[in-house]
N, CA, C and O atoms as a GROMACS GRO file, in nm:
protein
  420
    1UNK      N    1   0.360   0.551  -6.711
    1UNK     CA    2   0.417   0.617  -6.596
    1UNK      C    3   0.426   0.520  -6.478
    1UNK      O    4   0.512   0.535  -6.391
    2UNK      N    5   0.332   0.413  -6.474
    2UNK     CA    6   0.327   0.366  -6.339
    2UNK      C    7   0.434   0.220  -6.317
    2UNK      O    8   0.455   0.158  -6.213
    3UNK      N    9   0.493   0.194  -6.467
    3UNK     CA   10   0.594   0.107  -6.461
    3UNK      C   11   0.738   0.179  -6.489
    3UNK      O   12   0.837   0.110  -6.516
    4UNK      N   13   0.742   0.280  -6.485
    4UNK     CA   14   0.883   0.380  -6.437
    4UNK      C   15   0.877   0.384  -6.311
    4UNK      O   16   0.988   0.380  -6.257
    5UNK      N   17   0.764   0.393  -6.222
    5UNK     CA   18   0.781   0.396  -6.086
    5UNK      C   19   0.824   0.251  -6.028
    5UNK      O   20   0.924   0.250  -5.957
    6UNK      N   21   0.754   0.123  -6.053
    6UNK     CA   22   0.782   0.010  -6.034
    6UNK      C   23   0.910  -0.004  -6.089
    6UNK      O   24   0.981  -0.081  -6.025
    7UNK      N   25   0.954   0.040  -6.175
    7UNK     CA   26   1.101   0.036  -6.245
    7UNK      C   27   1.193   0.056  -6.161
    7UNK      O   28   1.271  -0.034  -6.131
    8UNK      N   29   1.199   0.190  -6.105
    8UNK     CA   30   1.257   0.305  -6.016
    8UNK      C   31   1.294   0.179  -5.864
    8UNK      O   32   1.402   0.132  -5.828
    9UNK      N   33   1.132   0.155  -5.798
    9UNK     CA   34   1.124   0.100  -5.650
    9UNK      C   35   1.213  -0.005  -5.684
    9UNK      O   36   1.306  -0.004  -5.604
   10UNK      N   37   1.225  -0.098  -5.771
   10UNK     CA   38   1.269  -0.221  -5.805
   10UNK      C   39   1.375  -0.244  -5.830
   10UNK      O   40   1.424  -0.357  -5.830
   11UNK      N   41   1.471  -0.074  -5.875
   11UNK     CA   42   1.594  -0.052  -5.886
   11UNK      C   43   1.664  -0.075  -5.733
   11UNK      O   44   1.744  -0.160  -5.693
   12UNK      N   45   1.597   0.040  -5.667
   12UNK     CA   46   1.639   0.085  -5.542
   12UNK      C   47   1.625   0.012  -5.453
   12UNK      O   48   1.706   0.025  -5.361
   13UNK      N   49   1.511  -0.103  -5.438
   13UNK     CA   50   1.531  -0.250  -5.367
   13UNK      C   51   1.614  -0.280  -5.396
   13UNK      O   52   1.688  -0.280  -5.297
   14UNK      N   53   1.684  -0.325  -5.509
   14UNK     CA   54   1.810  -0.428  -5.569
   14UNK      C   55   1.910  -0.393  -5.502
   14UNK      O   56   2.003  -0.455  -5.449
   15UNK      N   57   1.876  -0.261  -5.512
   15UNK     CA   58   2.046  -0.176  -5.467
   15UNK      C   59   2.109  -0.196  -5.362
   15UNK      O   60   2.226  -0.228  -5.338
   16UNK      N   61   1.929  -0.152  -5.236
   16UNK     CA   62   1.918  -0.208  -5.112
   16UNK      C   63   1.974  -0.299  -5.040
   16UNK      O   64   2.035  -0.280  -4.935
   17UNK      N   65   1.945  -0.455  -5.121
   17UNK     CA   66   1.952  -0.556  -5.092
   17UNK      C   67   2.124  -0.596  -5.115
   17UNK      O   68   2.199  -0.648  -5.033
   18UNK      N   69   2.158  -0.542  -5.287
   18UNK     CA   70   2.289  -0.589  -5.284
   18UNK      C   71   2.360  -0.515  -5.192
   18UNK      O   72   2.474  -0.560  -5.203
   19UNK      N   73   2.363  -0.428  -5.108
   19UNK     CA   74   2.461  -0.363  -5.028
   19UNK      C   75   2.468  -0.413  -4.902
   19UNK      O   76   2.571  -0.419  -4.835
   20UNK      N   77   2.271  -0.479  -4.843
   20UNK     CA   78   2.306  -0.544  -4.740
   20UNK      C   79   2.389  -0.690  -4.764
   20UNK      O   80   2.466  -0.738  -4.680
   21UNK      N   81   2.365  -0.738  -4.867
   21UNK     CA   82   2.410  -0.867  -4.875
   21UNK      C   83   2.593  -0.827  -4.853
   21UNK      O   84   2.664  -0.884  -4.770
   22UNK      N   85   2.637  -0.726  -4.940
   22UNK     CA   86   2.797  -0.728  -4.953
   22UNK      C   87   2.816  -0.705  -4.840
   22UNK      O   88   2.902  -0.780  -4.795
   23UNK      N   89   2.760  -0.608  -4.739
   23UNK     CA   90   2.778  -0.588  -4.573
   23UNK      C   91   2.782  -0.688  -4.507
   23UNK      O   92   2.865  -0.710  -4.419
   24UNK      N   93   2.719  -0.738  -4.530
   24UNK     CA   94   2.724  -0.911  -4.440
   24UNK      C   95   2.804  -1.001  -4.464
   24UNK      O   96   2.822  -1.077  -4.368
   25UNK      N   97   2.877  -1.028  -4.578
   25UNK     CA   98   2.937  -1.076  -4.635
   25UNK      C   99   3.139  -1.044  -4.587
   25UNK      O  100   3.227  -1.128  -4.565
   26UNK      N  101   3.147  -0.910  -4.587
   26UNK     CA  102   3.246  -0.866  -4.576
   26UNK      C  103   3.249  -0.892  -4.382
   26UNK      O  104   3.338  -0.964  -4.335
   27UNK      N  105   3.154  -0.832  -4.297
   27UNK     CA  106   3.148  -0.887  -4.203
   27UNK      C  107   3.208  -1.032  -4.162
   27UNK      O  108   3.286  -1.068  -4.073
   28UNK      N  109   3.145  -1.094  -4.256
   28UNK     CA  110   3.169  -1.255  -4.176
   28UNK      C  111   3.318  -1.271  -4.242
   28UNK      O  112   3.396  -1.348  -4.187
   29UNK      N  113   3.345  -1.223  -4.320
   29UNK     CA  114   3.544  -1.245  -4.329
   29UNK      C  115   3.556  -1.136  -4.225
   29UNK      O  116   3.494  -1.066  -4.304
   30UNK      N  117   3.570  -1.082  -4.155
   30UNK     CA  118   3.664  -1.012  -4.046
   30UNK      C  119   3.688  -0.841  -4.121
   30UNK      O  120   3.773  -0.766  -4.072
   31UNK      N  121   3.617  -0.806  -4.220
   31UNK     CA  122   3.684  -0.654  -4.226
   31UNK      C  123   3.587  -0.555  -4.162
   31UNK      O  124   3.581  -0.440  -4.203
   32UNK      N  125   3.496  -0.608  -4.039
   32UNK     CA  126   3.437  -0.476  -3.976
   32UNK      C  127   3.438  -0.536  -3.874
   32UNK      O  128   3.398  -0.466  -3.781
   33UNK      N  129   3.473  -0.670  -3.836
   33UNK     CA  130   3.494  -0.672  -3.678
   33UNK      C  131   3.641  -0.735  -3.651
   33UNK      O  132   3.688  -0.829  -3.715
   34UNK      N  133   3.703  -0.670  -3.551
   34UNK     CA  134   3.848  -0.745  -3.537
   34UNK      C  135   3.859  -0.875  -3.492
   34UNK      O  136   3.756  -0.883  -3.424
   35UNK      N  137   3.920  -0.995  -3.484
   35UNK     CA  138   3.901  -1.109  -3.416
   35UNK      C  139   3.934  -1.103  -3.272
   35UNK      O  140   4.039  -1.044  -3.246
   36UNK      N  141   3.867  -1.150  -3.177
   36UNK     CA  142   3.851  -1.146  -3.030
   36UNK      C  143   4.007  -1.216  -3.020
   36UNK      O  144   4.054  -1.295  -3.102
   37UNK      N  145   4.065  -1.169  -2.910
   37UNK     CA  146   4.182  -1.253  -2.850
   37UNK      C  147   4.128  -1.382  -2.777
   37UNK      O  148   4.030  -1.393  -2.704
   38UNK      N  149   4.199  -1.456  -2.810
   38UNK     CA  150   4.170  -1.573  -2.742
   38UNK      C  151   4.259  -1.626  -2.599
   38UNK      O  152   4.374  -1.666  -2.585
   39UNK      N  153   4.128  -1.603  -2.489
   39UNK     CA  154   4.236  -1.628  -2.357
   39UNK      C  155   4.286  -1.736  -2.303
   39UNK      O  156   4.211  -1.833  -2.298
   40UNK      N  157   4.409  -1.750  -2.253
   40UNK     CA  158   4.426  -1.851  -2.188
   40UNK      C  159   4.389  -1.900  -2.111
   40UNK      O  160   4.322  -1.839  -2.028
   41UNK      N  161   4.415  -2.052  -2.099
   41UNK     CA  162   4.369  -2.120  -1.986
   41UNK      C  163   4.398  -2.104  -1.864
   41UNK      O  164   4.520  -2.113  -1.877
   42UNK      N  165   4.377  -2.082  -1.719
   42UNK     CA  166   4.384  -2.085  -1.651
   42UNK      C  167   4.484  -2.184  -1.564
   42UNK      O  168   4.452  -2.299  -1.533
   43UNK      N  169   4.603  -2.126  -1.530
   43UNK     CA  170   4.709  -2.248  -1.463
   43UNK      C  171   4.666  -2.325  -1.337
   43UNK      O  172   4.685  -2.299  -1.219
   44UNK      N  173   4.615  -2.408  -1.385
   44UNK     CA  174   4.588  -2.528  -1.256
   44UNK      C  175   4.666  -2.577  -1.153
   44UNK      O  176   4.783  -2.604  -1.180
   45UNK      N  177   4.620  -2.596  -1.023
   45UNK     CA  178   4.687  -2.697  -0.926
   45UNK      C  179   4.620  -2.744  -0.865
   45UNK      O  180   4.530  -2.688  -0.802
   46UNK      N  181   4.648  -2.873  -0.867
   46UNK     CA  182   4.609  -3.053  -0.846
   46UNK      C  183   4.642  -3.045  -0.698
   46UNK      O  184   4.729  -2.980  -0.640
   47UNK      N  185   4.508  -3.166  -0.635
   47UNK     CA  186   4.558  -3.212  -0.516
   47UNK      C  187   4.493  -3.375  -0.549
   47UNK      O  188   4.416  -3.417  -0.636
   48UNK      N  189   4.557  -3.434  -0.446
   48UNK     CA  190   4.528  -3.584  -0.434
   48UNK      C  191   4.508  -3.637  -0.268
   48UNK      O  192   4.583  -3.603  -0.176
   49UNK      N  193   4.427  -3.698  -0.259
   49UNK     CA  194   4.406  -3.750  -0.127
   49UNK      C  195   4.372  -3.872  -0.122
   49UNK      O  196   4.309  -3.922  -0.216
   50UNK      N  197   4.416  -3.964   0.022
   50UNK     CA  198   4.344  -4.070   0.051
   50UNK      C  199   4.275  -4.075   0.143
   50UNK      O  200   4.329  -4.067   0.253
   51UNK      N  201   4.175  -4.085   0.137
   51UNK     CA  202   4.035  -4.084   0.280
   51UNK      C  203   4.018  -4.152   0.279
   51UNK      O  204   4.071  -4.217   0.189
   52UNK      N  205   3.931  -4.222   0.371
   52UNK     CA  206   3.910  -4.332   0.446
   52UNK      C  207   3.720  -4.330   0.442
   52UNK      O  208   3.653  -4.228   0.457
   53UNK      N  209   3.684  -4.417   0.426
   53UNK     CA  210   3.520  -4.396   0.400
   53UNK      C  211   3.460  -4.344   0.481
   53UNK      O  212   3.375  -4.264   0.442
   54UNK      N  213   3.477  -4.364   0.626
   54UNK     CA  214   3.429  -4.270   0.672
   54UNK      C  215   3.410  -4.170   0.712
   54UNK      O  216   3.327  -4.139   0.798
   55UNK      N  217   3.526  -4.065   0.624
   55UNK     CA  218   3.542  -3.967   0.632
   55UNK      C  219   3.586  -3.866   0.530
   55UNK      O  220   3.673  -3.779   0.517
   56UNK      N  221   3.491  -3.917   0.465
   56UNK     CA  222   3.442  -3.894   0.261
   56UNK      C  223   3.402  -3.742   0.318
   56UNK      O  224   3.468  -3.642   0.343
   57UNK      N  225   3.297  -3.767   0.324
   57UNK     CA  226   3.176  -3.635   0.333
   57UNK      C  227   3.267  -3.500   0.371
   57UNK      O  228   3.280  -3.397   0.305
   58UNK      N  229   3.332  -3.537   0.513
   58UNK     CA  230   3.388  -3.475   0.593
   58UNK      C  231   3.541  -3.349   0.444
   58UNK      O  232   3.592  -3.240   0.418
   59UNK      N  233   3.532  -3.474   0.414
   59UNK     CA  234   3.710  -3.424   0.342
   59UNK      C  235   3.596  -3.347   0.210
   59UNK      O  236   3.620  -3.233   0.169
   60UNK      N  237   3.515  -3.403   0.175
   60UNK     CA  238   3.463  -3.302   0.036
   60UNK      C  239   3.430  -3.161   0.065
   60UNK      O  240   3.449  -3.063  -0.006
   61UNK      N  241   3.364  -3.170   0.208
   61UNK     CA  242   3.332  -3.040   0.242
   61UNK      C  243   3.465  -2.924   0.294
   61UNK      O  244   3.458  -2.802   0.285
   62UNK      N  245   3.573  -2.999   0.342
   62UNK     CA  246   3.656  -2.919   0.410
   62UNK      C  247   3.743  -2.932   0.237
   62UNK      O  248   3.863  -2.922   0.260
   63UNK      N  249   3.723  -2.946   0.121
   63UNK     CA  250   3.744  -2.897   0.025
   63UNK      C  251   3.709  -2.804  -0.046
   63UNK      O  252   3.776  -2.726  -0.114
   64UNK      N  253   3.535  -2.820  -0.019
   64UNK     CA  254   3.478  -2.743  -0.091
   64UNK      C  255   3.530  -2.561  -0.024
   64UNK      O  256   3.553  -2.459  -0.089
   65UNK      N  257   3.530  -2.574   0.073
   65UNK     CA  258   3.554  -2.434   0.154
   65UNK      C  259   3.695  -2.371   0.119
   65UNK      O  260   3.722  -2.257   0.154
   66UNK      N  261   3.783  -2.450   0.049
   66UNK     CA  262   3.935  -2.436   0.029
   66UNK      C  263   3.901  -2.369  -0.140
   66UNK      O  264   3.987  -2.300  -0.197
   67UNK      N  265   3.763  -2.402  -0.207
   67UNK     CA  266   3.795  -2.369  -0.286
   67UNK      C  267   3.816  -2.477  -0.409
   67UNK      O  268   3.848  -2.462  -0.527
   68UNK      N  269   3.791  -2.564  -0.348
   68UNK     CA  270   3.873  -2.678  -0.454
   68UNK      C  271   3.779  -2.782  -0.548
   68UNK      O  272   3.702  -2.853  -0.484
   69UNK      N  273   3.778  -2.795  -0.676
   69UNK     CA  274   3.673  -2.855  -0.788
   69UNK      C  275   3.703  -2.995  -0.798
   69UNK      O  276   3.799  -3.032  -0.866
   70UNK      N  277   3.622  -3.084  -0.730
   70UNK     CA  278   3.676  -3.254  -0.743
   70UNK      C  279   3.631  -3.305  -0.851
   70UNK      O  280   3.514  -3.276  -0.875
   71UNK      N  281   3.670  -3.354  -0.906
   71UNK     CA  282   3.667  -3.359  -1.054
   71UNK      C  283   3.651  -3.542  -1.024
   71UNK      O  284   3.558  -3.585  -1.093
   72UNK      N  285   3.709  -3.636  -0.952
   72UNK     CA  286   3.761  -3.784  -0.999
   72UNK      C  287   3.738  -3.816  -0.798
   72UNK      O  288   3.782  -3.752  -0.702
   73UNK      N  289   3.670  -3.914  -0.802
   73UNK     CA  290   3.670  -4.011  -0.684
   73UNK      C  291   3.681  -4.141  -0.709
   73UNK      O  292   3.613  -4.168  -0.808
   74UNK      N  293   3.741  -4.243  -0.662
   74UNK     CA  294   3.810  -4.364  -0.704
   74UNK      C  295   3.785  -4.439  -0.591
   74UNK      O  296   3.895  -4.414  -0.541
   75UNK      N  297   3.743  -4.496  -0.524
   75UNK     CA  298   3.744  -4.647  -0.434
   75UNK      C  299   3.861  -4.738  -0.473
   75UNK      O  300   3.907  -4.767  -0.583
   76UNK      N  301   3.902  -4.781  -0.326
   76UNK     CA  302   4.013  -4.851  -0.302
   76UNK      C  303   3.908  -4.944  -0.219
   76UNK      O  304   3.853  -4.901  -0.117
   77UNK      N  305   3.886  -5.071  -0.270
   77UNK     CA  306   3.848  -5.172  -0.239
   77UNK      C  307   3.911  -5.256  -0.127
   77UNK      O  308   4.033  -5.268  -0.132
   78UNK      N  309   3.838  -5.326  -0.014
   78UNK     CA  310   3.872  -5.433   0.017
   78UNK      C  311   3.751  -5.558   0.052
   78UNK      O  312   3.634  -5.550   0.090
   79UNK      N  313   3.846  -5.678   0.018
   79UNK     CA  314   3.729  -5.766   0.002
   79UNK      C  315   3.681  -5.856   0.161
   79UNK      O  316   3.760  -5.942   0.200
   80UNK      N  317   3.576  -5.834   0.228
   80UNK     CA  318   3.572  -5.902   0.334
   80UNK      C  319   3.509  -6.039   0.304
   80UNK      O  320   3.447  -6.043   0.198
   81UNK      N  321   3.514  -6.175   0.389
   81UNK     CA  322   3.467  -6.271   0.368
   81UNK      C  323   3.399  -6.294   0.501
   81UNK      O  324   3.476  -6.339   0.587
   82UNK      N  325   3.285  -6.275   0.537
   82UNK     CA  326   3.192  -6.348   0.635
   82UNK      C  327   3.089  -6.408   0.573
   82UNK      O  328   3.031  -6.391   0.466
   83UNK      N  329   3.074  -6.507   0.692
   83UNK     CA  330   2.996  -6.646   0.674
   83UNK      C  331   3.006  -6.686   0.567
   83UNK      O  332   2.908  -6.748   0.526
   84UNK      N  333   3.101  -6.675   0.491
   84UNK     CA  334   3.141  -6.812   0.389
   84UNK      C  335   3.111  -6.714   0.214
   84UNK      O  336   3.126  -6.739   0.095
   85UNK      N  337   3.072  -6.619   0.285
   85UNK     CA  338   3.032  -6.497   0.135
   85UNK      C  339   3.123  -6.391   0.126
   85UNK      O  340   3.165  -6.326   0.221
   86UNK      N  341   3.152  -6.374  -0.001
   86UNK     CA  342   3.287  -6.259  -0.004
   86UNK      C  343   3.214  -6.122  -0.031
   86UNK      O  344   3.098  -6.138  -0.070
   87UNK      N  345   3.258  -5.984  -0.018
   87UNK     CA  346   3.177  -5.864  -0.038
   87UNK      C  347   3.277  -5.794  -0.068
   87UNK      O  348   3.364  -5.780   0.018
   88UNK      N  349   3.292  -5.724  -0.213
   88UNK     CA  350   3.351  -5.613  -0.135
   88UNK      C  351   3.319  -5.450  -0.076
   88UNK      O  352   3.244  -5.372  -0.134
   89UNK      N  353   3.367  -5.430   0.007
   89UNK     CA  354   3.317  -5.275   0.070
   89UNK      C  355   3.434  -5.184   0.062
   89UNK      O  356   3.547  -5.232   0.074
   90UNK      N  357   3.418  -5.037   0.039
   90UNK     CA  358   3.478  -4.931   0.038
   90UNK      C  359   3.600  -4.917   0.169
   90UNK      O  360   3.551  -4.913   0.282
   91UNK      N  361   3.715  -4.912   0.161
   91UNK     CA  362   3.816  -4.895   0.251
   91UNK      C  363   3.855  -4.757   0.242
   91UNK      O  364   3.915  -4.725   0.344
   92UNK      N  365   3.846  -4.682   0.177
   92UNK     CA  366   3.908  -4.561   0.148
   92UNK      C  367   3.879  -4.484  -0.025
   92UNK      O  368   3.801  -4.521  -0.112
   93UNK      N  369   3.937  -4.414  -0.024
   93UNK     CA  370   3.841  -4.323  -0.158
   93UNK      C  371   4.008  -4.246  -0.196
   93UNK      O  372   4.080  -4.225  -0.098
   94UNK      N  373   4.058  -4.210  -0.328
   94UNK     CA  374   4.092  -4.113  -0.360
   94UNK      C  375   4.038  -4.001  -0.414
   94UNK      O  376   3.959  -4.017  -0.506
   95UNK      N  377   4.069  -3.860  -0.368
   95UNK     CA  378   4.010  -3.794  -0.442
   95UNK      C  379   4.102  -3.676  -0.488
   95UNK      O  380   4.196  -3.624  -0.428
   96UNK      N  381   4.061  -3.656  -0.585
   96UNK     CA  382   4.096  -3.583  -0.693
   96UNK      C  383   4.081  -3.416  -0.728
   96UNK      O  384   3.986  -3.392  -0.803
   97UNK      N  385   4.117  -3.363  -0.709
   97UNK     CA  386   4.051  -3.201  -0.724
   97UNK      C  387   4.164  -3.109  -0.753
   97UNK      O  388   4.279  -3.125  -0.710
   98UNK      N  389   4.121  -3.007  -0.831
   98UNK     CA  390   4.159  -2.891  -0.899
   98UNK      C  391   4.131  -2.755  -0.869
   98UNK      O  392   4.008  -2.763  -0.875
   99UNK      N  393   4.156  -2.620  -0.838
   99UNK     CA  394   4.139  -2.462  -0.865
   99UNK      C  395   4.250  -2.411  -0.908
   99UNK      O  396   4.369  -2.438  -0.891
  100UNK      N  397   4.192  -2.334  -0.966
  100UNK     CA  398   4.303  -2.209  -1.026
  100UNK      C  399   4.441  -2.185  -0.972
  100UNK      O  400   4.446  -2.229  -0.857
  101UNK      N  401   4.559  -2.130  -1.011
  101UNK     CA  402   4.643  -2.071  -0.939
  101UNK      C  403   4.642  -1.933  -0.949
  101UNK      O  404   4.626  -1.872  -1.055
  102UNK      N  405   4.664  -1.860  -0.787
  102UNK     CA  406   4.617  -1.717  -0.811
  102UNK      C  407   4.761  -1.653  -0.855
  102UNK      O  408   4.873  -1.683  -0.815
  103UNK      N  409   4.722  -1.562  -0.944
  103UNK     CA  410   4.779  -1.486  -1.030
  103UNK      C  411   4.898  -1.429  -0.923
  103UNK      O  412   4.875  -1.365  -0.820
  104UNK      N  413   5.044  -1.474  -0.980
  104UNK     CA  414   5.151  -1.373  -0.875
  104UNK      C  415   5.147  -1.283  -0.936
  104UNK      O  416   5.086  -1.278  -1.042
  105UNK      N  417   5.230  -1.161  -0.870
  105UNK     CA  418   5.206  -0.997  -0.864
  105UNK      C  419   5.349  -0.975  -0.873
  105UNK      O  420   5.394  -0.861  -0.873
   0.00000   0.00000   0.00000
């Protein structure tokens, strides 16, 4: 009697198991969940600037308030020569930045 019962439990595990397995299975191909839409990207618009070094800080912040994601800063070099040694130092900066375009209506 007591290996008809172990018989029985051992059935009904199997059964168990193969149904979760086919559930999961069928899941991960797509027949119980639909595939998510995939959204678009967001239409960008670019700005470009030339600043002047000392007035970097100034232009990032009166960006940041516009909204705008700087992505690229670039130095525009110039080379000074005193006392007989060349350097070069920052003349100006481009910068680079991106936000969204808002959705027309």
């Amino acid at each position: 009697m007591a290996t008809a019962t172990v018989s029985r439990r051992g059935r009904w595990l199997g059964v168990v198991v193969l149904l979760g397995a086919a559930t999961a299975a069928y899941a991960q191909f797509g027949g119980a969940v639909q595939p998510a839409k995939v959204a678009e990207p967001p239409v960008m618009e670019f700005t470009e600037q030339e600043v002047l070094a000392n007035q970097l800080i100034q232009t990032l912040n009166d960006l940041s308030k516009q909204h705008w994601e700087v992505f690229q800063i670039v130095p525009a070099w110039a080379v000074r020569n005193q006392n007989g040694e060349a350097e070069l130092v920052p003349r100006a900066y481009e910068v680079f930045g991106r936000r969204p375009v808002a959705p027309q209506k």
